[in-house]
C-alpha positions in Angstrom: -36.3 0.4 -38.1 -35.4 -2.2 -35.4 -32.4 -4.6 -36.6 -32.8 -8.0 -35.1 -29.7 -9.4 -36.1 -28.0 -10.9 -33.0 -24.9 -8.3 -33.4 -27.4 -5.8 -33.3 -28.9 -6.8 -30.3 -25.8 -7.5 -28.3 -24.9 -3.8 -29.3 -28.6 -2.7 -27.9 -28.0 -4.6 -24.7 -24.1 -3.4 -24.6 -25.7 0.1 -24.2 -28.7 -0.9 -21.9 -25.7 -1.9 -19.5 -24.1 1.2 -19.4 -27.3 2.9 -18.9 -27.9 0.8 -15.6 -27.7 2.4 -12.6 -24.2 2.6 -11.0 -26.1 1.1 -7.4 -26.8 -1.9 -7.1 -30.8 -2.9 -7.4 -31.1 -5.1 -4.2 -31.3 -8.2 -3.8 -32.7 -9.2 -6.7 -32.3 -10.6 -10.2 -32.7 -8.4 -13.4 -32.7 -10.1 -17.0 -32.7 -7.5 -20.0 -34.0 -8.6 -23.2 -33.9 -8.1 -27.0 -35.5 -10.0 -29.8 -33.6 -11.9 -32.4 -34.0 -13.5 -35.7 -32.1 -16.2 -34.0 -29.2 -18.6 -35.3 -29.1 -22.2 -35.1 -28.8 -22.7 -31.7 -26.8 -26.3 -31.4 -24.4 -24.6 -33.9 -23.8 -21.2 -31.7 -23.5 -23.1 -28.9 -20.6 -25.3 -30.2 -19.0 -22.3 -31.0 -18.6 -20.7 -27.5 -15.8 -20.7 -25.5 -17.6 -19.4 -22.1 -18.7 -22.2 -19.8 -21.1 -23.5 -19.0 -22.7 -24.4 -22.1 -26.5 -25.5 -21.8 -29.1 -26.4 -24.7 -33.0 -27.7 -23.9 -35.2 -28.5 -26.2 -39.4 -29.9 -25.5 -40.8 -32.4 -27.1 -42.1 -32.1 -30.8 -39.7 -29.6 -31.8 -40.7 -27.6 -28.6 -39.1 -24.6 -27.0 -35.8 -24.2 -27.5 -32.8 -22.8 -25.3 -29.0 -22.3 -25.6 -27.2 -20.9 -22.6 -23.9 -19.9 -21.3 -22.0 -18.1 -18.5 -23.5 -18.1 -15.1 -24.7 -15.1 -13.3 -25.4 -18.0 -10.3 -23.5 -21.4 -10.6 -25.3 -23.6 -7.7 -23.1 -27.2 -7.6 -24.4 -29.2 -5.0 -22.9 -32.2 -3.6 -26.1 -33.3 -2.0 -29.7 -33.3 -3.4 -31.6 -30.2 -2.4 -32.6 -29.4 1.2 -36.5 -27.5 0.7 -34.1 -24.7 2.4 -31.5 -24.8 -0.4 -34.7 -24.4 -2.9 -36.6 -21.9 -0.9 -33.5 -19.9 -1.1 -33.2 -20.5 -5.0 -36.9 -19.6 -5.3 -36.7 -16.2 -2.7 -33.7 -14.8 -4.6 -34.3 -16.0 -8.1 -38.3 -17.0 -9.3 -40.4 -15.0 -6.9 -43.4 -14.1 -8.5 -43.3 -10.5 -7.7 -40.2 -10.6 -10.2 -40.9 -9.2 -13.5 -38.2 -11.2 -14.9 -39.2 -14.9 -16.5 -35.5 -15.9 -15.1 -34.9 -19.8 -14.9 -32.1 -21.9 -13.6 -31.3 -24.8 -16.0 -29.7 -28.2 -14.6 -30.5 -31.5 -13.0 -30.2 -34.1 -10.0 -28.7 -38.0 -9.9 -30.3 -40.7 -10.2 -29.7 -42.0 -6.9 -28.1 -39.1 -4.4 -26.5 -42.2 -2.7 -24.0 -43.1 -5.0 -20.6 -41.2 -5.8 -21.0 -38.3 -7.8 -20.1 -37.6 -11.4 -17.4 -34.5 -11.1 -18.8 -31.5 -12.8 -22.6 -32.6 -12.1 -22.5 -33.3 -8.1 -25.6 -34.5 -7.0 -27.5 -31.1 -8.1 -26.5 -28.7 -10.3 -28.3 -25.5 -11.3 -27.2 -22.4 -13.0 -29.1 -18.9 -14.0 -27.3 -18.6 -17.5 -25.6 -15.5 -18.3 -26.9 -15.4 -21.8 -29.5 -17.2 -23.0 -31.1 -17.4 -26.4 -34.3 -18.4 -26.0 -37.0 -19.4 -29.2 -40.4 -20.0 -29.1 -42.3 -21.1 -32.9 -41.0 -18.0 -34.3 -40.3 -15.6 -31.8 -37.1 -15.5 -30.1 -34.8 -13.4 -27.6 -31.0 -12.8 -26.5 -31.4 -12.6 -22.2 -28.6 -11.1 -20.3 -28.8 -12.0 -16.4 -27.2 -9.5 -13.7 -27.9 -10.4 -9.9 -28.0 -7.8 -7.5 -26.9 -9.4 -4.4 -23.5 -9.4 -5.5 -20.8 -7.7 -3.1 -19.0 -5.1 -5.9 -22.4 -4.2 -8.8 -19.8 -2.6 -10.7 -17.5 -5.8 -11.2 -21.0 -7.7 -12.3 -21.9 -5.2 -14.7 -18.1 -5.6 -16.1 -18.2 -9.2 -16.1 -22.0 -9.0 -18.2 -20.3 -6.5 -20.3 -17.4 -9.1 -21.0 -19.7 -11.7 -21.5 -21.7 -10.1 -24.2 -18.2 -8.9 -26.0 -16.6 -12.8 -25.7 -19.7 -14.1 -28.2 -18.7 -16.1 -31.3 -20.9 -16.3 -34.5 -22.8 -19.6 -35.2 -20.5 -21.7 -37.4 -21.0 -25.0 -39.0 -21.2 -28.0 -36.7 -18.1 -30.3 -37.3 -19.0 -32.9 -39.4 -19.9 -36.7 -38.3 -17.3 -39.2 -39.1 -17.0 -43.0 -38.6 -15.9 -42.9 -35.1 -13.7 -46.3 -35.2 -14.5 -47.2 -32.2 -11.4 -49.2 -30.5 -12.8 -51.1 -27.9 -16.3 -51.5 -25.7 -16.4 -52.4 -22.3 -20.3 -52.9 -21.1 -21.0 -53.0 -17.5 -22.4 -55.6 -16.1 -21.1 -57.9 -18.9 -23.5 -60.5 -20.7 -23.1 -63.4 -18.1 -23.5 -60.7 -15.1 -26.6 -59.1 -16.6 -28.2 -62.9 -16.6 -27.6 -63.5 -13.3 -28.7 -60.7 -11.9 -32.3 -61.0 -14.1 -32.7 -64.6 -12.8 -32.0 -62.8 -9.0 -34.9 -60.3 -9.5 -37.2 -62.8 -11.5 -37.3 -65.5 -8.5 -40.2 -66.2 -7.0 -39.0 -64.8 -3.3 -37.3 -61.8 -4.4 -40.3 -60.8 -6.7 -43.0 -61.1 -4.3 -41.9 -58.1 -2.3 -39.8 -56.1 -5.2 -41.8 -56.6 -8.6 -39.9 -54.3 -10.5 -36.2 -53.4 -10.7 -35.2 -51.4 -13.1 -31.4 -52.8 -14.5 -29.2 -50.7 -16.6 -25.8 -51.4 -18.2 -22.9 -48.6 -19.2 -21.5 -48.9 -22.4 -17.7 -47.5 -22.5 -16.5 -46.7 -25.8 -12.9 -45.7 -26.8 -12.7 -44.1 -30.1 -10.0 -43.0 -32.7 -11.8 -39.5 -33.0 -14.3 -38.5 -30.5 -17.3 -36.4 -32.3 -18.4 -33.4 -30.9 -21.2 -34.1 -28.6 -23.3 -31.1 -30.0 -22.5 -32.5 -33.3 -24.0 -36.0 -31.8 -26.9 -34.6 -30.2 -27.9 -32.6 -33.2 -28.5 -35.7 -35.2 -29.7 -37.6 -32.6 -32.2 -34.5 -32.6 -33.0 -34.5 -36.6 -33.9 -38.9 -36.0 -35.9 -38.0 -33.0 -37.6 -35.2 -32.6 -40.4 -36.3 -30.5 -38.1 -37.0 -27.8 -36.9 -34.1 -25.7 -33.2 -33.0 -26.6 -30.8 -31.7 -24.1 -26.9 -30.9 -22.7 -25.1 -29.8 -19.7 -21.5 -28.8 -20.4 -20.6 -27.6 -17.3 -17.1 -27.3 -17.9 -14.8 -28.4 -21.3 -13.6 -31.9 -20.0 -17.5 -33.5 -19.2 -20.3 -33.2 -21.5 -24.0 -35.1 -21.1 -26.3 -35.2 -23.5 -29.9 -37.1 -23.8 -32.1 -37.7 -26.6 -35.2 -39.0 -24.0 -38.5 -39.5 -24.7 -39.9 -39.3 -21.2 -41.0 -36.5 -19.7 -40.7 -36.3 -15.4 -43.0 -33.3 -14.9 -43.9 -30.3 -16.6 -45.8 -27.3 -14.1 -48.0 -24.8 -15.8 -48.8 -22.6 -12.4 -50.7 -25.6 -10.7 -51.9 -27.7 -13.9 -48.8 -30.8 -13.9 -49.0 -33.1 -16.7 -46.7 -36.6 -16.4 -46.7 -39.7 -17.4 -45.9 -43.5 -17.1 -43.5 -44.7 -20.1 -42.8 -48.1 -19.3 -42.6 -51.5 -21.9 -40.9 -51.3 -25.2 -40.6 -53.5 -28.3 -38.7 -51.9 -31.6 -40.3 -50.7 -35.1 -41.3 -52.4 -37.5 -39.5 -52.6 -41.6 -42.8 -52.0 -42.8 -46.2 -50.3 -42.2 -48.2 -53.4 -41.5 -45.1 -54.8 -39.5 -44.9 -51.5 -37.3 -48.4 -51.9 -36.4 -48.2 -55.3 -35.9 -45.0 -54.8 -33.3 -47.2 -52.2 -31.8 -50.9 -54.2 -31.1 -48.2 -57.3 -29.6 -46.8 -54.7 -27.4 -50.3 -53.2 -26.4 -51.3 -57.0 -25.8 -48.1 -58.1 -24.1 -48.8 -58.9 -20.3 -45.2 -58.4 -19.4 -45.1 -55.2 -20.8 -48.8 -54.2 -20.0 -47.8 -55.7 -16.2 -44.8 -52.8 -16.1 -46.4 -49.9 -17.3 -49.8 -50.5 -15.1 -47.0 -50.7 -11.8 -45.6 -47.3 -13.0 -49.0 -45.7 -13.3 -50.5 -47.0 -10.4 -47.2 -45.4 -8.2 -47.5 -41.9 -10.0 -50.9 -41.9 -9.1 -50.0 -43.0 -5.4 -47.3 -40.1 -5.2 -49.5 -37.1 -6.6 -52.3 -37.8 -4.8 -51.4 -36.4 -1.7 -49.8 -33.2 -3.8 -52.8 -32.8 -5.4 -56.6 -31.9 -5.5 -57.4 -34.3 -8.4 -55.5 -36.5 -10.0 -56.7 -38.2 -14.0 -55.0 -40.8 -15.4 -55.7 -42.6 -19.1 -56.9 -45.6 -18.7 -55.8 -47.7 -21.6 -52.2 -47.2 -22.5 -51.3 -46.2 -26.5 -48.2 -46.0 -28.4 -45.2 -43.6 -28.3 -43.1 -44.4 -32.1 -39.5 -43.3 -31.8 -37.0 -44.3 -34.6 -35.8 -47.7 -33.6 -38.3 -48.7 -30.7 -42.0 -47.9 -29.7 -43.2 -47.7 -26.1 -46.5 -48.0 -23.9 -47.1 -44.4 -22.8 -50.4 -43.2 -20.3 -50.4 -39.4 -20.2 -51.2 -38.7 -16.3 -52.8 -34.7 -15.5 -53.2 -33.2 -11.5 -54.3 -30.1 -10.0 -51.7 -29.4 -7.3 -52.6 -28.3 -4.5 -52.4 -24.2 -3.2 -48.5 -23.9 -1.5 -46.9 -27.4 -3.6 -43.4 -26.2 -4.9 -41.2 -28.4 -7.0 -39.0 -29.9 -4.3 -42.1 -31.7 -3.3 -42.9 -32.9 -7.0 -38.9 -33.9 -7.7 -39.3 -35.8 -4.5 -42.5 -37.9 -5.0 -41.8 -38.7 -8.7 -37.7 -39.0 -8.9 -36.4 -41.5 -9.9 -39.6 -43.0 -11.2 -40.7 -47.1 -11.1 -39.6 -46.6 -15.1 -35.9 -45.8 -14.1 -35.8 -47.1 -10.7 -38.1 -50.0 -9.9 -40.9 -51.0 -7.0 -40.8 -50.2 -4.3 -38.5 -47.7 -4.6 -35.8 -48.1 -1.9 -35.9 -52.0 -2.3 -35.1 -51.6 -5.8 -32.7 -48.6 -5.5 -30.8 -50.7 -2.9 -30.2 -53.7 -5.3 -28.9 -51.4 -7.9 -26.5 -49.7 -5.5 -25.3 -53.0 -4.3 -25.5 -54.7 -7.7 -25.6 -53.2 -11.1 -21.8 -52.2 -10.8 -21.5 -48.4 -11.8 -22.6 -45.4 -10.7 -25.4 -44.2 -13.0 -24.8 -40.3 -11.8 -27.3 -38.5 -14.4 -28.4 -40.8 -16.0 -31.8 -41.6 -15.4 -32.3 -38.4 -13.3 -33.9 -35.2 -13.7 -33.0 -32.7 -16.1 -34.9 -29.5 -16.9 -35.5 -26.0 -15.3 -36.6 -24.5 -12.5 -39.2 -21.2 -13.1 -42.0 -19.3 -11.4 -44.6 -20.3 -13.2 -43.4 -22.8 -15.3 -40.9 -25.9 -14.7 -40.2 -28.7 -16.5 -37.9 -32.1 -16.2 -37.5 -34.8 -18.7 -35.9 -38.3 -17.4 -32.3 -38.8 -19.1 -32.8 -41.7 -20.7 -31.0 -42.1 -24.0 -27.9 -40.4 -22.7 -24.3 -40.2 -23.1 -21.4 -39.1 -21.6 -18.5 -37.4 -23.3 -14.6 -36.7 -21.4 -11.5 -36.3 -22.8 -10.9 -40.0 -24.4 -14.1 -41.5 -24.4 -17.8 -41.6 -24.3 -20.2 -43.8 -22.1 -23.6 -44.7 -23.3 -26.1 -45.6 -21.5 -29.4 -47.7 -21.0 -31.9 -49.4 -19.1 -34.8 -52.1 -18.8 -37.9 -52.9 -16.3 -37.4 -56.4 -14.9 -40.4 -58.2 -14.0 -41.2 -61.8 -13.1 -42.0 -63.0 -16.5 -38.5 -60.9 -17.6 -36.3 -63.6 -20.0 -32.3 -62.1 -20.2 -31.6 -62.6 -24.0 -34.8 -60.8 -24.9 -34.3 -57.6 -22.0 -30.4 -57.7 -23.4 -31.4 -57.2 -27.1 -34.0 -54.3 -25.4 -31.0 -52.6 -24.2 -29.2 -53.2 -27.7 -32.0 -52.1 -29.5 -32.1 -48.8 -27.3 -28.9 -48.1 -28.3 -29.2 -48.3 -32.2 -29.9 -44.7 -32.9 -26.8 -42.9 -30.9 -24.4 -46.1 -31.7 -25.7 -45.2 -35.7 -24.8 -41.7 -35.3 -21.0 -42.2 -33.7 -20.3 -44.3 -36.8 -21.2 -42.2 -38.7 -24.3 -43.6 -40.9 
């Protein structure tokens, strides 16, 4: 009888490797495979010591992933050429492999502003191991490439891999963070000038949206353990997609976001437009009540039709038909609630996912309208350099890709983390109450590094 312990299955693969041919296979990709009653995966993960580290999970407790080791580390310091992914797709994802490989990662926000080390502009990886689970059936993947220059040295480095693995242990526990100070770019006073900027009459009437955000710098006593933090930010929110890139021990980004980019099923996309927010309500009747204002609100109503109507404007040329709800309904997280319109398209024979990264990223939620008018006032203006946050994190596949926008995110180095959020100016926009949206976002993660 088959054991699928994961010890069991390392040993299965262990062998497999030795069984491999001493040549090397081409250039090419191979991925062996073994099903797993699998672990906890935030929990294994934590416990690692090979970089990078890498977790994904979909929305409504969706597929799950936990990844480390590269076989292929790609770190760019620019966004990517369509040569850079051609190349990525020719040696990786063709879909004459048998393989379901995937490269894991994400771009910035806005490719030009500095970037965060670590991340770069773009940074992709084709994990070494990956434990991947789907409802109940799971798998432990080991990646080799072929078009290495000495097979032999890969197949030692796989082998070494597989040996290095730690057991899943217990997450370290949350305590009250005591946080020591809080620094929030722009300030209070700065955030209210720059809202009465976007809100007059002459700057509006050519850029009607502009998305601001403020960073949030927190020291701390005792810094949790980000996969500590995003495990309970995952157990409040499990709607949302959950996700972190550790790409090496000092930097550590993790999102709790609601919003999805894209997600490619061959040529069936499905995206959206998440735009206006308002927060939950203490009671039943109150939550509903907070909800029919916000479905009501013109403001908010005004935002997400401009975020629809530009989605629609960027797929149609990518696509053979394009549908779009019509009436928007409500997305309930823990703290807040937001106007969502699910958006579907038929792509069009030959589209790739460069093309769909580059008509929908950054979005009018994350970014504002038009695009480079907005993107050019929060370069010049907002005051720090957003770097992942609000940009595209997912993977890349054959037939399958998917990127959620990281929103709800945080940043973790040595001494401190950064939080981050974001809100759609428009010309009816008032400062206090888009300031409080920002506070509001931030009740769940601020909650959780406290320790309640």
């Amino acid at each position: 009888m088959t054991e699928f312990t994961l010890t069991a299955a390392v040993a299965r693969l262990l062998h497999r490797l030795e069984a491999l041919s001493p040549t090397s296979p081409g250039p090419r990709c191979l991925q062996l495979c073994e099903a797993i009653d699998a672990p906890p995966l935030i929990a294994w993960l934590a416990a690692q010591q090979q970089h990078p580290k890498i977790y994904w999970r979909g929305r409504r407790n969706g597929e799950e992933i936990a990844a480390i080791g590269a076989a292929r580390d790609h770190h760019l310091s620019r966004q990517p050429s369509a040569e850079t992914l051609d190349r990525l797709y020719r040696d990786y994802l063709r879909a004459d492999h048998h393989e379901d490989l995937r490269l894991y990662g994400g771009m910035a926000f806005d490719p030009k502003q500095p970037a965060w080390p670590d991340f770069g502009q773009a940074h992709f990886v084709l994990p070494r191991i990956e434990l991947r689970r789907n409802g109940d059936s799971a798998q432990i993947r080991l990646a080799l490439c072929g078009q290495v220059d000495d097979w032999q040295q890969e197949l030692a480095q796989a082998r070494q891999a597989l040996l290095a693995l730690e057991p899943a242990a217990p997450l370290p526990p949350l305590g009250p963070a005591h946080i020591l100070s809080r620094t929030d770019i722009p300030e209070q006073p700065r955030w209210n000038t720059l809202i009465e900027q976007i809100t007059h009459p002459n700057f509006n009437a050519d850029t009607p949206k502009v998305v601001l955000a403020r960073q949030t710098q927190l020291s701390t006593s005792a810094l949790p353990d980000p996969w500590t933090v995003l495990h309970a930010w995952q157990m409040l929110n499990p709607g949302s997609y959950q996700y972190g890139f550790q790409f090496s021990a000092e930097h550590t980004f993790i999102s709790c976001s609601p919003e999805r980019l894209y997600q490619r099923q061959g040529r069936e996309l499905s995206t959206e437009a998440l735009a206006g927010t308002t927060v939950r309500g203490f009671t039943e009747a109150e939550d509903q009540a907070l909800a029919n204002a916000l479905l009501n609100d013109s403001k908010n109503s005004h935002e997400n039709q401009l975020v629809r109507d530009h989605i629609e404007q960027q797929l149609a040329p990518l696509a053979d038909y394009v549908g779009v709800e019509e009436s928007p309904t409500i997305l309930k997280l823990n703290h807040i609630q937001h106007l969502h319109r699910g958006i579907r398209a038929e792509l069009k024979a030959g589209v790739n996912d460069l093309q769909l990264l580059q008509a929908l990223h950054p979005t009018p939620a994350v970014g504002g309208l038009p695009r480079e008018a907005a993107m050019n006032f929060i370069r010049q203006r907002e005051g720090f350099e957003r770097g992942w946050y609000a940009g595209a994190c997912g993977y890349l596949g054959t037939h399958q890709s998917e990127f959620s926008v990281a929103i709800r995110s945080a940043l973790f180095s040595a001494d401190k983390v950064t939080l981050f959020a974001g809100a759609g100016i428009v010309a009816d926009s008032q400062a206090e109450a888009e300031w409080q949206e920002l506070n509001n976002k931030l009740t769940t993660v601020l909650g959780i590094l406290n320790g309640l």
